[in-house]
N, C-alpha and C positions, 0 to 999 in steps of 0.2 A: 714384502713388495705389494704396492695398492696400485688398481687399475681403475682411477677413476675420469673420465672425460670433463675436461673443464674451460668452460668459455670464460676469459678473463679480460676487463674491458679498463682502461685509464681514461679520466676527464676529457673531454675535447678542448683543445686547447685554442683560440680565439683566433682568427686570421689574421687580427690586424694591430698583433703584438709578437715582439720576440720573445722566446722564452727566457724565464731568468733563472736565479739557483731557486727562488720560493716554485715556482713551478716544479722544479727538478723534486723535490721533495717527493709528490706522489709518484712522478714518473719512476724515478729510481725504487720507492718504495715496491711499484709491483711489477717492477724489472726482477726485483730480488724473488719475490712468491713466486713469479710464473718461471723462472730459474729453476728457482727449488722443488717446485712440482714437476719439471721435464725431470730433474734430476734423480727425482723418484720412481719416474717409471710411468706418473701418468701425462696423460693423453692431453695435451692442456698450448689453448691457443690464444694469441694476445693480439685485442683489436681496438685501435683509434682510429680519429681522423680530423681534420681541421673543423673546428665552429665557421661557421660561413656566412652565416646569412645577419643579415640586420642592416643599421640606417647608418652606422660608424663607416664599412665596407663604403657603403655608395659617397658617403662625404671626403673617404680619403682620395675614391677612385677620383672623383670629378678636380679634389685639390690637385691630384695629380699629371691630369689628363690622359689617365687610364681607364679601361674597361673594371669592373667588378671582378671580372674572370681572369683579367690580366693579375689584378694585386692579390687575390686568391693563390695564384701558383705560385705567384713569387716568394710569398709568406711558406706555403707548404714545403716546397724547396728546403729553406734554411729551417723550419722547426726537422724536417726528416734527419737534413745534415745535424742540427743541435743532439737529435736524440741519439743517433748514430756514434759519435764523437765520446757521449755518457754510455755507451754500451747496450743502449738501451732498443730491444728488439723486437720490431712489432710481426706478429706473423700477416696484416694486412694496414695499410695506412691510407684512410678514404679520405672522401671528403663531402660534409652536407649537401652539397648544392652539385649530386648525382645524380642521376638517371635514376640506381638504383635506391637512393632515398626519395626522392621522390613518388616511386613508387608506394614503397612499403610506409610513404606517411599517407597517400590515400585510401592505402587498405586498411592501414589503423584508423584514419577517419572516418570509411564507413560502416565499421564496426560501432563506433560511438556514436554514430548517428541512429544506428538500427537503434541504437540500446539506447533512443532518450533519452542520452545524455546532457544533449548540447540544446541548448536559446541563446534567442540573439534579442539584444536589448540596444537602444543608444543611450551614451555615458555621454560624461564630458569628460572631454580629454584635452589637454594642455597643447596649445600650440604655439610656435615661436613665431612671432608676426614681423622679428627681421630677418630669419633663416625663413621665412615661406613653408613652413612644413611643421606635422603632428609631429608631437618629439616622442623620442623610443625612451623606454626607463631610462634606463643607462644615461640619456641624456638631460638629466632633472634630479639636482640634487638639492635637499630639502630636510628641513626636522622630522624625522619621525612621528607622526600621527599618534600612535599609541600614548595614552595620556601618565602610562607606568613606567615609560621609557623615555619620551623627547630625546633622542641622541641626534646631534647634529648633522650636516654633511651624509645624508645616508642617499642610496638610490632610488632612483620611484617605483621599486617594486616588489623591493624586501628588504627589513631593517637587519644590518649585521651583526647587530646586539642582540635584539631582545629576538628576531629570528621571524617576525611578523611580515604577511605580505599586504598589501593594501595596493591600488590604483596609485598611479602619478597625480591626479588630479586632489588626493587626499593627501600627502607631503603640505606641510605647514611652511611657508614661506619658499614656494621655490623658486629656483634659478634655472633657466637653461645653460648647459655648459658648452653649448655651442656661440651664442651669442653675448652671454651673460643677462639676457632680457629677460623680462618676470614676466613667463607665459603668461599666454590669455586661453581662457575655458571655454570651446567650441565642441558640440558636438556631433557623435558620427558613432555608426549603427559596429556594434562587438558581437563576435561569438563566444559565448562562455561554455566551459564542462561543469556540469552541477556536480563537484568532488561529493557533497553530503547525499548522493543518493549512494555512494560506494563506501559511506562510516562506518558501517558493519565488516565489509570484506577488510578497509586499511587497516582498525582496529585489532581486528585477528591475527592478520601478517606480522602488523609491528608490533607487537604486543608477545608473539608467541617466544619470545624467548632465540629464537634460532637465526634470524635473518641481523640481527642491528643490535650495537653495542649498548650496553646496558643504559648507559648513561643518555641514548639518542632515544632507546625508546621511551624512556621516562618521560623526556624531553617533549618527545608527539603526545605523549598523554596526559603532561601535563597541560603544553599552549592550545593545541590543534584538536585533539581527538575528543578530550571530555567524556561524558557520561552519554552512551549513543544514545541511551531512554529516554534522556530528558532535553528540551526543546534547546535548551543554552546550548548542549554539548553539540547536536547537530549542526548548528550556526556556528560551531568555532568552525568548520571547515568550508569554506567560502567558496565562492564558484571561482572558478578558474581561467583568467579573461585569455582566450585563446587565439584572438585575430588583432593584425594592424592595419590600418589602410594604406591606400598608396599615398605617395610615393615609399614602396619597402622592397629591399633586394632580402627576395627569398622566393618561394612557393608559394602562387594563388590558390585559393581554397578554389578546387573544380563547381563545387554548387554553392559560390558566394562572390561570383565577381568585383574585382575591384577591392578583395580583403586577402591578407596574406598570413600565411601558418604564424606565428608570433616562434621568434627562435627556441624559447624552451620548447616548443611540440617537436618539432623535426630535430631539434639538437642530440636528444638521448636514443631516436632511434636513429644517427647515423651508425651508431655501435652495428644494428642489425645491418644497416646497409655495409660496411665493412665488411662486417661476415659476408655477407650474401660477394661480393668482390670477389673475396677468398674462394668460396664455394664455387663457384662459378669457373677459377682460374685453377681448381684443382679437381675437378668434379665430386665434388661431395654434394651432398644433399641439405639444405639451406635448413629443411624441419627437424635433422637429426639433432638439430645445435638451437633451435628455439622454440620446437615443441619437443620437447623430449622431455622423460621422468630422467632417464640414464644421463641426464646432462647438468652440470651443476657450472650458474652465472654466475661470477666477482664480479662487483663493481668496486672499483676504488675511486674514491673523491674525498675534495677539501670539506671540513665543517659546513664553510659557507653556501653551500650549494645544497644539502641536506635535505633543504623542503622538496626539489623538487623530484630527488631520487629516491624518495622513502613516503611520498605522497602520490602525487602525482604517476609519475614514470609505471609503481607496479600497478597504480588504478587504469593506465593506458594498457598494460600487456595483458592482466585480467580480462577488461572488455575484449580485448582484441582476439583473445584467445593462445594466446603466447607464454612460453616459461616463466617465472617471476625469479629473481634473485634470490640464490640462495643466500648469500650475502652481500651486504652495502657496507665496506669495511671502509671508515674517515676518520682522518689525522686533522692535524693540527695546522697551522699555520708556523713559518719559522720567521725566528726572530736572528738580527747579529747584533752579536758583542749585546744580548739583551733588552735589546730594540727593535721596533720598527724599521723597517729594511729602509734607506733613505738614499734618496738620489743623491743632494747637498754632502754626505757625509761619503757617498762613494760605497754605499753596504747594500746599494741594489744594483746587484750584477749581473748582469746578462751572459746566460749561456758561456758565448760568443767571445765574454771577454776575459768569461775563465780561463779558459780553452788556452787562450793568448800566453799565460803563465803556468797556471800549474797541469798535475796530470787528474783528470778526469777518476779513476779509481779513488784516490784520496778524498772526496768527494762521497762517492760512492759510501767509501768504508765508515765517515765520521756519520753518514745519515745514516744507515746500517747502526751503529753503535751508541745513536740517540733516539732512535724511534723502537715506541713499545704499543699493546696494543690497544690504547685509550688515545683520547682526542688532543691530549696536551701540547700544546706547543713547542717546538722543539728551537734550541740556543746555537745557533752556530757563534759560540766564540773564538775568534780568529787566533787567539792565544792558545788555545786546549786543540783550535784544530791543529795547528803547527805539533803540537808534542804529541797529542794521540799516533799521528800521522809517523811520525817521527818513531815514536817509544816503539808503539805498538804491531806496525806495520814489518816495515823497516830496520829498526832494534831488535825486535821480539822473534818472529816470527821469517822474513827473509834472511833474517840472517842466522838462520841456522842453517837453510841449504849454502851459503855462503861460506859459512864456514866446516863446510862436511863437503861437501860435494867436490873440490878444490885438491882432496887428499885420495879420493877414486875414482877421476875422471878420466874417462879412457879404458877403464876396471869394469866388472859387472859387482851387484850388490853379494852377498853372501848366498851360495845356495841354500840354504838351512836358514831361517831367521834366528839369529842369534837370541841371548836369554837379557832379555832388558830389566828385567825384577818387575815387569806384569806391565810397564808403561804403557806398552801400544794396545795390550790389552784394556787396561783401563779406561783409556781414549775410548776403545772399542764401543763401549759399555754403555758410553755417553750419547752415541749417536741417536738414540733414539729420542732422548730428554731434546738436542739440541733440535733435530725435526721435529716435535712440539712447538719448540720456540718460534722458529719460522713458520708451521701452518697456523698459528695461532698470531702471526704478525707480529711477534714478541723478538725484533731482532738485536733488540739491545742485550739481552737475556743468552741470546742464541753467541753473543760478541762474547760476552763474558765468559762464557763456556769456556770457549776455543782460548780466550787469550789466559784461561787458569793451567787448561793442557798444554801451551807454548811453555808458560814459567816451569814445566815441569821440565821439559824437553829441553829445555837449555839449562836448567840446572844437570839435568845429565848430561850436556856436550864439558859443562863448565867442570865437572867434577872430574869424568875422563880425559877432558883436554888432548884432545890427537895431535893437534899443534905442535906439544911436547914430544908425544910419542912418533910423532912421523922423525924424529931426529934419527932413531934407532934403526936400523934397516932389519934388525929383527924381531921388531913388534908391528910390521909392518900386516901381520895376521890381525893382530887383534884392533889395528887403526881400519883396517876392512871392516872388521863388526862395527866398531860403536859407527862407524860412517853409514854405513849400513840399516843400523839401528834409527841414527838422525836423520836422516835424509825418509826413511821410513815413515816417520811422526813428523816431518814436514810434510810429505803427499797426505796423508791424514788429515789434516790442518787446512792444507789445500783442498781438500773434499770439501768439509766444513765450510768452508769460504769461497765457493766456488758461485756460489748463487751471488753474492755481493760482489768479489774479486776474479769474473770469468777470464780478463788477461790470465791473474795470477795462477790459475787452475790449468790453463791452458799450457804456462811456461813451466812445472812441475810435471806434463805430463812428456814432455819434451825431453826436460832435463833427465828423466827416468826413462825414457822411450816405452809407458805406456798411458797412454791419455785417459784421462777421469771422466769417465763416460755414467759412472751411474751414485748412487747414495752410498749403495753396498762397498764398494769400493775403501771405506775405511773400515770396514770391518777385518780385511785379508792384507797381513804384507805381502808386497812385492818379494821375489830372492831370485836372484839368477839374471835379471835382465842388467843391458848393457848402462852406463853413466853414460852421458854428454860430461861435454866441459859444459863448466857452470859459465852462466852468459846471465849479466845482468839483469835484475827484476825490479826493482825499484828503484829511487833516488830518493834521499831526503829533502825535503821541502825548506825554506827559510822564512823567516820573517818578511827577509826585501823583498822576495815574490811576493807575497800575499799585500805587501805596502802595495807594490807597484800596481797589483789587480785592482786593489781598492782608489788608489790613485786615478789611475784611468777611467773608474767607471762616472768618476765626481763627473758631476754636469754645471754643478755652479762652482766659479771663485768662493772660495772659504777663508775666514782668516787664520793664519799660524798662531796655533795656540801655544805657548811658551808655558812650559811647567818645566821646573824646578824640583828636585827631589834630593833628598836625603833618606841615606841608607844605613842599615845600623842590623847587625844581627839579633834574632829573636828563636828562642828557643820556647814552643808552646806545648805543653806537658797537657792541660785539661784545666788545672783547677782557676780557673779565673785567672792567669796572669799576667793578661796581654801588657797591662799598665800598671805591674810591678814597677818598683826601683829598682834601675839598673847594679847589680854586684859590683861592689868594690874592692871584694876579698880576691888576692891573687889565686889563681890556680897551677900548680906546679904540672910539666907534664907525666908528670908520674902521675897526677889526679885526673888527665884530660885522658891516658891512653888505659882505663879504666870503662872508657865508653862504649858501650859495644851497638855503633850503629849497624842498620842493615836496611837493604830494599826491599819494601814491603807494598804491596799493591792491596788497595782499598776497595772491597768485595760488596761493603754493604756502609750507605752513611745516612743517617736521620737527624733531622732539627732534634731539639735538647728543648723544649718549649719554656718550662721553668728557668732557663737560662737565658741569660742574654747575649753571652759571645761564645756559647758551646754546639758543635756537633760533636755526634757521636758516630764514632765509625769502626769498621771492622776490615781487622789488616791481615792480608795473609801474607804468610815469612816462607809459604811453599812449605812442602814435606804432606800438607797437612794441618800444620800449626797454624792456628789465628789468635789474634789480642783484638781485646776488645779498649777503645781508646778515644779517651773526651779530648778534642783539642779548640782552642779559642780561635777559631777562625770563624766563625758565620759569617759576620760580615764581609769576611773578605769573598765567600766562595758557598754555591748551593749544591746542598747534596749531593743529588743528581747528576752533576757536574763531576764529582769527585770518581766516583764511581768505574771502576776500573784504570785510576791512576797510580800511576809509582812514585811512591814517597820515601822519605828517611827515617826512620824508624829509631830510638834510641829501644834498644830491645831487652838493656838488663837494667833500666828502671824499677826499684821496689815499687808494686802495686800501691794505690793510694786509694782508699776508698771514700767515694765521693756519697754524698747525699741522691746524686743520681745513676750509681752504681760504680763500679771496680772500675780505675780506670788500671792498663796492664802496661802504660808505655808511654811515649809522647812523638812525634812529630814534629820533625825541623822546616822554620818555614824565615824569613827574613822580611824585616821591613820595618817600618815607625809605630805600628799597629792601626786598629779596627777594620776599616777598608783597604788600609795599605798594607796587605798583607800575605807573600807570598813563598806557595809550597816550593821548594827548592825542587831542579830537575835534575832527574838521572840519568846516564849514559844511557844510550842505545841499547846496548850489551846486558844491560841489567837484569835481572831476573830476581826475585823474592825470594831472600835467604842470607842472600849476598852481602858479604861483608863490604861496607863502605868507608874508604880509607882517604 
């Protein structure tokens, strides 16, 4: 048991958008962590609040004939209702354009002022001469200035590629996206933060190893940070243009008339203003939670945001005198069906119109089951979401209370834990590796766990079958054990999943009448307490759901694409066969029932580089037992992808040995081959071992 206190923060999410599923990504992501730390025991709070301020705000209010303050609420409303809906649970939900942010960005700015930080220079800045106003980044898109990169279409104040920030007025051909007119270059007086007197402290922080993913701090040390000794390296870190003029809906600088906070200063301390909400409506003390050693800050955010939470933000808390993060933990961006989220095609979903079809946990569980703890972008493909959902959930794992809970409802569990042959001990064992997973943000890892202890747990319903044995009225003892037994390694399963799936952890403590309140809790079975009747926990998901979501969310007429397919069975063993010739030799079934297929779920798969249509993967058949197995599918399907799926296994294949090792078996998969190429699915019910008939 750890007692550690943890302030834990998610992106501010923009006032004058609805949330979509690429948002939900982080949100849900450190839904799960700050879960999983209550559920350990420690102390750990969860604080957002809406982005507010900027010049997008004032041109909706006015198009709409609202106040700022009006379209503010309205927005914060429906994101609280979005996040609520995803289970997702803030201990305080603010908003920038408070009292108490406002506050605490004047006491960070005169911190930075004490500390000669800040000059004020006039620039030229980009104005739009048919909209009548200074335009805000956001509103000026342009080539990228860096002469290594030119990436097109970028914003005026950080390039998304190569990660560079630069002025609006240095953007290579820009556009205002209000007007479409090719600003004109007017100047007006800026306040800047000289970041390069603070190269030495960012240097230290990002660099030590302990705050930021490897790969991010490279990243500052390679663009940004440089060699602090030498004059280049100083200059990679650029002053930091900190004010906008009016007309801006935000916070006036109190000693700069007529110039307003620019929304990244006051954006990342609304977090503090949040807490201070919280503090305030529970009396706790505001410095135990941002000046304290005993207090450890998450920040969770998108890649894209990086520079200014791993730069800027701890060079503000530093000066200011305030805790710095103990870590900056960022993910990926998601893609669907392996793309770009797109309006036209209906794969940029809003929240709102998830909600409309499927159930919110399924959601939950596939981001859980693709996010690990590196930057990568993560695939919602609507195909593998449908059967993860399906297999995994549903198949696998509800339905072993489903089918145990049915046979002693109404009963209490066995006083004594019955002798399972070390099962729920072994789960036991595991708990500690699978809390690794999760504090380390590794939830794909943490999925995989649980779903290798479900194949086990259902091969033991499968093998005692009580189904059978409830015919007898006197084995009606020993249908109490194994139920007993399952239902046991189901609340286990449910611990494990509780920070992802908190319905489902909640409906397990129901069904057992005692609710899963802590980590330890799969460590101990239950014996003696009363059953509920089993009462629904999930539903299967379909295809025509997820059509329908994506149907609705299209914003443009598309045309119907008409494809035509032909289908043909393909049996892919490894060795290069995809575009064999098809056998013309009969086979008798005396030579077909010789085959000894089985479900096998896919633990580990890697590219075959010397190959051209080979992965290599690794199958487990349960027990214990794995084969290692080359199959001709790349093109059809990536790794990563595969990974924790259930496939068909031919399992009494003689071994063949390849030039790039033993393959031990092969995999059924159907189609015409290369890209049309697909792994056949298994029942619900399936489990690794299982004979496939």
């Amino acid at each position: 048991m750890t007692d550690r206190r943890i302030l834990v923060t998610a992106a501010l999410p923009y006032a004058n958008g609805q949330i979509h599923i690429g948002h939900l990504v982080e949100y849900i992501q450190t839904d799960i962590w700050v879960r999983f730390q209550k559920l350990r025991g420690n102390r750990t709070v969860f604080f957002c609040a809406d982005d507010t301020h900027g010049t997008a705000i004032s041109i909706r209010a006015r198009a709409e004939g609202r106040t700022e303050e009006e379209v503010i609420a309205e927005m914060s409303e429906a994101h609280q209702r979005d996040f609520a809906a995803f289970g997702i649970e803030f201990d305080n939900y603010g908003s920038t354009n408070s009292p108490e942010n406002r506050e605490l960005c004047g006491q960070i700015w005169k911190s930075i002022r004490e500390a000669g930080l800040v000059k004020e220079k006039d620039i030229e800045q980009l104005f739009d001469p048919e909209a009548g106003m200074f335009l805000a980044d956001r509103f000026v898109r342009g080539t990228c200035p860096n002469s290594d990169c030119n990436a097109p279409n970028q914003p005026g104040d950080n390039c998304s590629k190569c990660g560079r920030t630069y002025s609006p007025a240095e953007l290579v051909d820009p556009k205002s996206t209000l007007s479409g007119a090719t600003p004109e270059i007017r100047t007006a007086r800026h306040l800047f933060i000289e970041l390069s007197q603070l190269h030495s402290f960012l240097d230290e922080w990002s660099q030590s190893g302990k705050h930021l993913q490897p790969e991010v701090a490279n990243n500052l040390r390679g663009q940004f940070l440089g060699d602090p000794s030498s004059e280049e390296g100083a200059k990679e870190l650029r002053d930091w243009d900190i004010s906008r003029p009016a007309p801006y809906f935000g916070f006036e600088i109190p000693d700069s008339p007529g110039n307003y906070w620019y929304v990244w200063f006051d954006a990342p301390i609304g977090y503090m203003a949040s807490t201070k909400q919280w503090c305030d409506r529970k009396g706790e003390n505001f410095d135990d939670w941002w000046k304290s050693d005993d207090t450890e800050i998450h920040h969770f955010i998108g890649k894209d945001i990086t520079y200014f939470h791993t730069l800027f933000w701890p060079g503000m808390l530093k000066t200011a005198g305030f805790s710095l993060p103990e870590k900056v933990h960022i993910h990926g961006f998601l893609k669907v069906d392996g793309e770009k989220m797109s309006k036209s095609q209906g794969t940029f979903v809003m929240a709102s119109t998830y909600l409309n079809h499927l159930d919110p946990d399924c959601l939950r569980y596939f981001y859980a089951s693709k996010l690990g703890p590196g930057l990568g972008d993560i695939d919602l493909n609507l195909e593998e979401f449908v059967n993860r959902v399906n297999s995994h959930l549903v198949g696998n794992i509800v339905n072993l209370a489903s089918r145990s809970a049915k046979f002693v409802g109404g009963n209490t569990l066995c006083d004594e834990y019955p002798d399972d042959g070390g099962l729920f001990a072994a789960a036991a064992a595991k708990a500690d590796l699978i809390a690794e997973y999760y504090e380390q943000c590794d939830f794909s890892s943490a999925m995989l766990e649980v779903l290798q202890l479900a194949d086990e747990a259902n091969r033991f319903i499968n093998d005692r079958a009580p189904w059978k044995l409830n015919k007898d009225p006197e084995k009606a003892g020993e249908v109490r054990e194994i139920c007993s037994i399952v239902l046991n390694l189901f609340r286990q399963l449910a611990v494990f999943l509780q920070p992802v799936l908190p319905k489902l952890a909640e409906q397990a403590g129901e069904l057992l009448n005692s609710p899963i309140t802590n980590w330890e809790d799969a460590k101990t079975p239950l014996t003696g307490t009363p059953v509920s009747d089993f009462k629904h926990m999930m539903q299967r998901i379909t295809k025509a759901q997820v059509d329908a979501m994506v149907e609705e969310s299209k914003v443009d007429e598309t045309a119907d694409e008409a494809a035509a397919s032909e289908n043909g069975s393909q049996w892919n063993d490894g060795p290069e066969a995809l575009e064999a010739e098809p056998m013309t030799e009969e086979c008798t079934i005396e030579d077909f029932v010789k085959v000894d297929l089985r479900v096998a779920r896919v633990i580990a798969a890697k590219d075959v580089p010397e190959a051209n249509k080979l992965l290599n993967l690794t199958l487990s058949l349960g027990g214990g037992e794995t084969r290692n197995v080359f199959a001709g599918i790349k093109a059809a399907y990536k790794p990563e992808d595969l990974i924790g799926r259930l496939v068909v296994c031919v399992a009494n294949l003689k071994p063949r040995q390849m030039k790039f090792g033993l393959s031990e078996g092969m995999v059924c998969a159907a189609g015409p081959g290369k890209a049309d190429v697909f792994l056949l699915d298994i029942d619900d019910g399936a489990v690794p071992g299982q004979r496939v008939h």
